[in-house]
N, C-alpha and C positions, 0 to 999 in steps of 0.2 A: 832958106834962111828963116821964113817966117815960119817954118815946121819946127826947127830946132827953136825958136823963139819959147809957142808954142809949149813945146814940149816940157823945155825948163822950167816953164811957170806952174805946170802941171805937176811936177815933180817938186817945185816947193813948196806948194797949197796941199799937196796933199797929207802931208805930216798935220797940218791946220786942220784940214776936214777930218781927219782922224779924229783927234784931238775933241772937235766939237763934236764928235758924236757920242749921246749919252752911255753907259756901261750898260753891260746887264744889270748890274744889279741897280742901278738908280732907275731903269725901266720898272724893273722889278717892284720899287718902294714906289713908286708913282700909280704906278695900276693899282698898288693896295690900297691906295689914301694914306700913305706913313713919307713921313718928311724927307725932304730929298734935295742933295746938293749938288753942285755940277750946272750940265746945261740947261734940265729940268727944273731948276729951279723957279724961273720967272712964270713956269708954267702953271704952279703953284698959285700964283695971283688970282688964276683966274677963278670968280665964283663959282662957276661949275664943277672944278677941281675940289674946291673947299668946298660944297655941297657932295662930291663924289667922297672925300675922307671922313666928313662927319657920320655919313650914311653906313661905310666900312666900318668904323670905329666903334659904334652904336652896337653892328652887328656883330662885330668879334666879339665884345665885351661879352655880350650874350652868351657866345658859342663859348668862351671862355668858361662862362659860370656853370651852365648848363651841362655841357658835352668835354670839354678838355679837360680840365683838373679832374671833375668826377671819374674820368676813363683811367686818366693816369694815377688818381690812387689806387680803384679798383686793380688794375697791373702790377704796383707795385706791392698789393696787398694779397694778391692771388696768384700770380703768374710772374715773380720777379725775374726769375732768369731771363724767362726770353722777352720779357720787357725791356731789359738792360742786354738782349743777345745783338749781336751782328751778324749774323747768317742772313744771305738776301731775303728778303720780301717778296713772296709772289700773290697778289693781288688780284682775281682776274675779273673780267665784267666792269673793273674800278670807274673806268673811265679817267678824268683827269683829276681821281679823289685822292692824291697826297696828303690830304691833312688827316683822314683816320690811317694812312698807313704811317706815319710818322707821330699820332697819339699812341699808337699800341705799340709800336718798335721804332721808339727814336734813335737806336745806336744802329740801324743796319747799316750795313757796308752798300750793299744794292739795293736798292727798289725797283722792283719790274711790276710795272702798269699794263693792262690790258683792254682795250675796247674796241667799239666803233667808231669810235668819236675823232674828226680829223683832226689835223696835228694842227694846224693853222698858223697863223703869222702876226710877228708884233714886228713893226717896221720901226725904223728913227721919229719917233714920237714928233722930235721937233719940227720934222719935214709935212706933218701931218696937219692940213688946214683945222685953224681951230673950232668954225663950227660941226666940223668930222668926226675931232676927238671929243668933241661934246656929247656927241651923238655914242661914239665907241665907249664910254666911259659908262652911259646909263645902261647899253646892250650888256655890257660886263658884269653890271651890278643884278641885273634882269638875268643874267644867264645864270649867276651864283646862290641867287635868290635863296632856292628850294634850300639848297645840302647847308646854308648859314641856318636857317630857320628851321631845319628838319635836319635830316641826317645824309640826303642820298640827293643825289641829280636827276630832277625829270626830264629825259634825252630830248622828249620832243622838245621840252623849252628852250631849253641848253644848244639847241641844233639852229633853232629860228635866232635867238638873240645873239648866236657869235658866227652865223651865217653871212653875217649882212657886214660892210664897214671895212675899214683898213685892219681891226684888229678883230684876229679869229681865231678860231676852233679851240684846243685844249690848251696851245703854250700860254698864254695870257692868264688862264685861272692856274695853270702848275706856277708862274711867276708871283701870283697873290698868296698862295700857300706858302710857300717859301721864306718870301719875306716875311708874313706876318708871321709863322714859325719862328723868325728870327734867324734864318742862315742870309748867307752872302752868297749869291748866284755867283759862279765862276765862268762856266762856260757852258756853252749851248750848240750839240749839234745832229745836225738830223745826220739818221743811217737809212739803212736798206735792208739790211741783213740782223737778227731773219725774218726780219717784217721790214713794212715804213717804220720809223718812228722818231724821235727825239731820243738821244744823252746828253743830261743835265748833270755838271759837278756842280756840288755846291758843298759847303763849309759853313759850319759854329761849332763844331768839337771839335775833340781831340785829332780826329783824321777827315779827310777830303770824303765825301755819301757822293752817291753816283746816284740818278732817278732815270728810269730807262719807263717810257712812253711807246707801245705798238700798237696800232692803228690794227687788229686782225681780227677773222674770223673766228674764235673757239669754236664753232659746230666740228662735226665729224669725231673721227682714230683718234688715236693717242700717236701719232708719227708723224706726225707736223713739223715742219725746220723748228716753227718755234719754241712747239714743245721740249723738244730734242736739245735744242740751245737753254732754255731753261735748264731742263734738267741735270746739264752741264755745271749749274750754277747752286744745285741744293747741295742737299737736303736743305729744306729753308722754313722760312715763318710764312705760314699763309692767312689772309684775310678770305673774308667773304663777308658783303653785306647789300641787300636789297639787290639779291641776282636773278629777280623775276621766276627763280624756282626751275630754271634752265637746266641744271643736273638732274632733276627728279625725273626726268625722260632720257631712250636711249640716242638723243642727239645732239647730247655733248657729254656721253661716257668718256670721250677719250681725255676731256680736262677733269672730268670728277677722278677718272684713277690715275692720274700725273699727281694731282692734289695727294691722296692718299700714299702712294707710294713715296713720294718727294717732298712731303713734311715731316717736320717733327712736332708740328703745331699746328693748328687748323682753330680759329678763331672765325665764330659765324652767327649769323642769325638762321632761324627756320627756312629764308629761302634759297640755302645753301645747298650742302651736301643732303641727303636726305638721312634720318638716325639710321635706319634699315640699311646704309650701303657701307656703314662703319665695318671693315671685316674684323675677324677674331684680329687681339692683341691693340686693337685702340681701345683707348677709354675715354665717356664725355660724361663731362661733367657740365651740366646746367642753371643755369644763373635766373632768377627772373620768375615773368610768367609767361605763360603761355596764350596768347588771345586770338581765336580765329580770324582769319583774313574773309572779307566778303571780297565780292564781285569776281571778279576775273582771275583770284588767287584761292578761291573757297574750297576749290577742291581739290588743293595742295594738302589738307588738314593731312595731319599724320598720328594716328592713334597712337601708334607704338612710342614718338615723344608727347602725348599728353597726357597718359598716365604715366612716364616717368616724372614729369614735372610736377602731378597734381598731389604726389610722393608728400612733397615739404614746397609750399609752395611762397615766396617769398619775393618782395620785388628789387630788381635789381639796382636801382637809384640811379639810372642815367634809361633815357630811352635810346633803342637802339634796333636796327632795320628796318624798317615799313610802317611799326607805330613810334607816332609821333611824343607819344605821352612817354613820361616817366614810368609811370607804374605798371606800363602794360611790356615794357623793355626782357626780351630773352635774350641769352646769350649762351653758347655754347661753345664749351674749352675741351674738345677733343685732342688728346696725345698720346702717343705710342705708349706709353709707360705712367703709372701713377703719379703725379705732383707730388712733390715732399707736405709730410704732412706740417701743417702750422699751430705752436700754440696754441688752446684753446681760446686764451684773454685776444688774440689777434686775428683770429677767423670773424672776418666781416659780416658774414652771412651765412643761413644755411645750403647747402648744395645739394642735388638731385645727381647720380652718379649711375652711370648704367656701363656696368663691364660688356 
């Protein structure tokens, strides 16, 4: 008797427990510092919260001025098609960086994310003692630090500050991009195949975006499940940015020619594909300038793009890869086929072009 007792009661509260548990998506606006209704609400109150939003808000605005608008005119003024294309996204080395994969191609249908970086966990906030989430709240802002203020994640940071805490690894910074993007988190779930990873839907246009997150090695072949499942998914838009110059050796040929065979775009900085591995029938086009890397990247230098660049040489007005400055920002728009030519009056800048 006292089982079925019990049992009933369990069965009524649990529609309750449901009920109070926060959405994705007000998870989502909570971890960003952006307003949030629901259970999270009263969480809000607390000062550390509204020191954790003013802190976010300060720094988007920035990234706003700095890095977003300037990317997306440049896109729209260079590169409109596949600015405005939906062909997946393939991304690799990214880590948990949705926000330049959705500054360069906000309509894609996929996004496929690639790294080390583990998937980690954001549990019911409200179950979360609150000098914990005080604590998981500054490790978030410490983990995000670099790529708000610069352009890229430096892993080791990003590894120690979402290592520690109730709240970890990549899903927590894919949930601040998001939101502050302005979509609506739908749903969130991990896979296996053909990696670990996360699928993320989420929604603010016209159709449902899907963000796929895998936890994998890129060393080695080009015959990887994952590859293989990728390339199920192009021909696509590819990114590259601050990828430690990983394809310039033969121990991750097998993702530098997936990239090449399985784009129609390839958007990069210097420590990407190397110009030398462009075969016949791509064309890049160069943005920017060109500024040596010291230390540990010095002898990445690549002659054959510094005299393309030193051609017309021009800066590109947003920084972008490894330097942090404006003026020192390269950019490179490799594609199978020539860009339609634009207007005189409406060409932004000069271009360095190597068939």
């Amino acid at each position: 008797m006292i089982y079925r007792v019990l049992t009933a009661l369990l069965l009524l509260t649990a529609p309750v427990l449901a009920q109070n548990a926060p959405t994705l998506d007000e998870t989502a606006h909570f971890l960003a510092g952006m307003p949030v209704t629901g259970v999270l609400e009263p969480l809000t109150h607390d000062p550390a919260w509204q020191e954790h939003a003013q802190a976010m808000n300060e720094a988007w605005t920035r990234k706003e001025r700095q890095q977003i608008w300037p990317i997306r005119q440049w896109m729209q003024a260079n590169a409109p098609q596949y600015h405005r294309g939906n062909d997946t996204v393939f991304y690799m080395f990214s880590g948990p960086d949705f926000l330049y994969a959705s500054i360069f191609f906000p309509l894609s249908s996929n996004y496929v994310l690639a790294g080390l970086e583990p998937i980690g966990n954001v549990p019911d906030l409200t179950q979360v003692p609150p000098e914990v989430l005080r604590a998981d709240l500054i490790s978030l802002r410490n983990s995000m630090n670099s790529i708000l203020r610069f352009q890229y994640f430096i892993t080791k940071e990003m590894r120690t500050d979402l290592g520690r805490g109730n709240i970890s690894g990549t899903l927590p910074i894919l949930y601040v991009f998001l939101a502050r993007l302005g979509y609506t988190t739908v749903d969130v779930t991990h896979v296996s195949t053909p990696a670990e990873g996360l699928k993320i839907t989420f929604s603010g246009g016209e159709q449902p975006q899907t963000l796929y997150y895998f936890k994998t090695d890129l060393a080695g072949g080009g015959n990887s499940a994952f590859l293989r499942w990728c390339a199920a998914r192009g021909p696509g838009l590819s990114l590259l940015k601050a990828a430690s110059f990983l394809m310039h050796g033969d121990g991750f040929s097998g993702v530098r020619n997936f990239l090449v065979q399985n784009s129609r775009v390839i958007i990069q900085d210097d420590s990407g594909i190397p110009l030398r591995a462009f075969p016949k029938g791509w064309k890049v086009n160069c943005y920017g300038r060109y500024v040596p890397h010291k230390e540990e990247f010095q002898k990445y230098y690549q002659p054959d793009l510094g005299a393309l660049v030193s051609q017309n040489e021009m800066p590109l007005g947003f920084a972008f890869g490894y330097h942090w400055q404006k003026e020192d920002g390269l950019l490179m728009l490799a594609t199978r086929e020539a860009l339609p030519a634009l207007p005189a009056e409406e060409q932004p800048q000069k271009v360095r072009v190597r068939k």
